[in-house]
C-alpha positions in Angstrom: 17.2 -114.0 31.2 13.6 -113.9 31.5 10.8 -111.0 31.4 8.1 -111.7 34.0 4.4 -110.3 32.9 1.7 -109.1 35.0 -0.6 -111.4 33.6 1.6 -114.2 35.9 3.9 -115.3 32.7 7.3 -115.2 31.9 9.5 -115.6 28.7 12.4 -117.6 28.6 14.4 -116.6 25.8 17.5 -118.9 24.5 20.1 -117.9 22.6 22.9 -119.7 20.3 25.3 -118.4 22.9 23.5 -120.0 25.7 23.9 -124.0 26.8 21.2 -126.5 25.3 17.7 -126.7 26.7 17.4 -129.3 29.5 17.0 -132.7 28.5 13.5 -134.0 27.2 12.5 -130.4 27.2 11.4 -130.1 23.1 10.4 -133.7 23.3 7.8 -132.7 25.7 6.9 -129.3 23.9 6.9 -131.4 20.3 4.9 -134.0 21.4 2.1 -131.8 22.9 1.9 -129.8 19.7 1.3 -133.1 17.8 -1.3 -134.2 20.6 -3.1 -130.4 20.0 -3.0 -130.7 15.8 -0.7 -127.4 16.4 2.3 -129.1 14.7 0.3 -129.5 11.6 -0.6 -125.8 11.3 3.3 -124.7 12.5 5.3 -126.3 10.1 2.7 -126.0 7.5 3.0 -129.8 6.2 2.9 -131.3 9.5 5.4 -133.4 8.3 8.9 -132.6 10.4 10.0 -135.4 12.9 10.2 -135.2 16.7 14.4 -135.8 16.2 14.3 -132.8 13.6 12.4 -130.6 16.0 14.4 -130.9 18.7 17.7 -130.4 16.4 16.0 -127.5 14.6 14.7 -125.7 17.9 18.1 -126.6 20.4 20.5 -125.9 17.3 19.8 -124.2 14.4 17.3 -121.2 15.8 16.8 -118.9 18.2 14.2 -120.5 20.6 12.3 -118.6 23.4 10.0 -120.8 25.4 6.9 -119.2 27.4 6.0 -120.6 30.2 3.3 -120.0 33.1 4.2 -119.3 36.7 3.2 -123.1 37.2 6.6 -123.8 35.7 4.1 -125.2 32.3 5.2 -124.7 29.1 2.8 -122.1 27.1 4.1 -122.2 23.9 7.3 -121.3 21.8 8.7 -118.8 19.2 11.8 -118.4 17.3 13.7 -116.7 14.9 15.6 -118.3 11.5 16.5 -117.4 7.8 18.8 -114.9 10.1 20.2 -112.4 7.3 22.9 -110.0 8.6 24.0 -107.1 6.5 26.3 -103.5 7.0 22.9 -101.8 6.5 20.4 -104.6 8.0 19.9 -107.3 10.1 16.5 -109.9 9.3 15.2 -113.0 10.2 12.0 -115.4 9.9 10.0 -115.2 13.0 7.6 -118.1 14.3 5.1 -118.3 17.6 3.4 -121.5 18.4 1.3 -121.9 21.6 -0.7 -124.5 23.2 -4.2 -124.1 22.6 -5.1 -123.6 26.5 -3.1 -120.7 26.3 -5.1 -119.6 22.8 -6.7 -116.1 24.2 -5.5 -113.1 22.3 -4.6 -111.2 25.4 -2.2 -113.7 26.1 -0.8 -114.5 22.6 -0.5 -111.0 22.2 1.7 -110.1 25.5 4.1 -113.0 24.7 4.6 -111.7 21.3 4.9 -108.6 22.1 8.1 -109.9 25.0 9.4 -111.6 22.0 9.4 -108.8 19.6 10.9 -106.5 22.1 13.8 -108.9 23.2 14.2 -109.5 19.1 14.4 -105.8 18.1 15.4 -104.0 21.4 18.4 -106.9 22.8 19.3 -108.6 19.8 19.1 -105.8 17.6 17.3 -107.1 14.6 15.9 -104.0 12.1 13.1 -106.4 10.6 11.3 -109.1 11.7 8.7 -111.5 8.7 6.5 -114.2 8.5 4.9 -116.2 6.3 1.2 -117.5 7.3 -1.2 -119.5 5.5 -4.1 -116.9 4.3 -6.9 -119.7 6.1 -5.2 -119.3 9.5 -7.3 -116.3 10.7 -6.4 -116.7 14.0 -2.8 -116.4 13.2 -3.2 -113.6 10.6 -5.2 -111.4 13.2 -1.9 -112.6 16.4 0.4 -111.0 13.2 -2.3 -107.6 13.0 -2.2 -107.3 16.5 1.9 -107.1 17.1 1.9 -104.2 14.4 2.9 -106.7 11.4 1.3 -105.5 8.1 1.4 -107.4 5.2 3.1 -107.0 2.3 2.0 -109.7 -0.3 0.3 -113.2 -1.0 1.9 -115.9 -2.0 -0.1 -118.5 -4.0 0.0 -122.4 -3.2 2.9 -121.5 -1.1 2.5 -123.8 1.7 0.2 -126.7 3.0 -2.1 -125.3 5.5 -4.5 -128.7 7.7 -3.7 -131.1 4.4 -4.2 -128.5 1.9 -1.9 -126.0 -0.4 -3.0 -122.8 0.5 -1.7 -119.6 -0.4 0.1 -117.3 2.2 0.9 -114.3 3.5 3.7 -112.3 3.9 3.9 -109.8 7.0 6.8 -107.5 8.2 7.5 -105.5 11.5 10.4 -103.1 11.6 11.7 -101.9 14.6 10.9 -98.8 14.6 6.8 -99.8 13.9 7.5 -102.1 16.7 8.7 -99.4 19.3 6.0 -96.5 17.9 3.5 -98.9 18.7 4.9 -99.8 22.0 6.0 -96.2 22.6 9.2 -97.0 23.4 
């Protein structure tokens, strides 16, 4: 299942239900964010290992991958920490993309694909992140998907070799489809 943009991109969400990504797939993607510094900055330590990566993205989360109409990877997201009550269902959310692809407009359209398929197809009440307070870039991606944030975190993780404190930040569905108008 994809969602095709006007802007000439398309998100590929992938499911647990779904097979496993094509082979060499994550390799690729984790090695490119280690060749841009990105991995350093999404797993706030920098320290997690291609093997884990691929494990972590192909079994443990929900993965989307974005890609151009190229056929070029763009950049991923996914969801973990997936909590499911009678009265709620929650999860982490996470959005990494390749710095050629760093242009709000962009980063902002993908997310917002994301967070619909999230909320809208797999039902989920309340989406959260965590982001290191010195990522502007990333703090101001979270402002412009409707997140607002909630509290800060200090020395909670390590943010380009440094602790940092972080923020918290929360969407709800229904934020997410006022905003949208939906």
């Amino acid at each position: 299942m994809s969602a095709v943009l006007e802007s000439q991109f398309a998100v590929v969400p992938y499911y647990k239900e779904r097979q496993s990504f094509p082979p060499g797939l994550l390799n690729g993607i984790y090695r490119k964010l280690c060749a841009e510094g990105v991995d350093r900055e999404l797993m706030h330590n920098g320290l997690i290992e291609e093997e884990e990566f691929v494990r972590f993205a192909d079994e443990e989360a929900l993965t989307s991958i974005f890609l151009d109409l190229r056929g070029q990877c763009a950049g991923l997201a996914w969801l973990t920490n997936i909590e499911e009550t009678e009265t709620m269902k929650k999860a982490l959310g996470a959005f990494a993309f390749f710095k050629e692809y760093w242009h709000p407009a962009v980063t902002s359209e993908f997310g917002t694909i994301c967070l619909s398929q999230w909320f809208n197809t797999l039902e989920f009440d309340m989406i959260y992140g965590i982001t290191p307070v010195p990522n502007r870039p990333a703090r101001q991606f979270c402002k412009r998907l409707g997140f607002e944030y909630s509290a800060r975190i200090p020395n909670f993780v390590s943010y380009k070799g440094k602790t940092a404190d972080a923020m918290v930040a929360t969407l709800t569905r229904e934020q997410f489809n006022q905003r949208i108008g939906s």
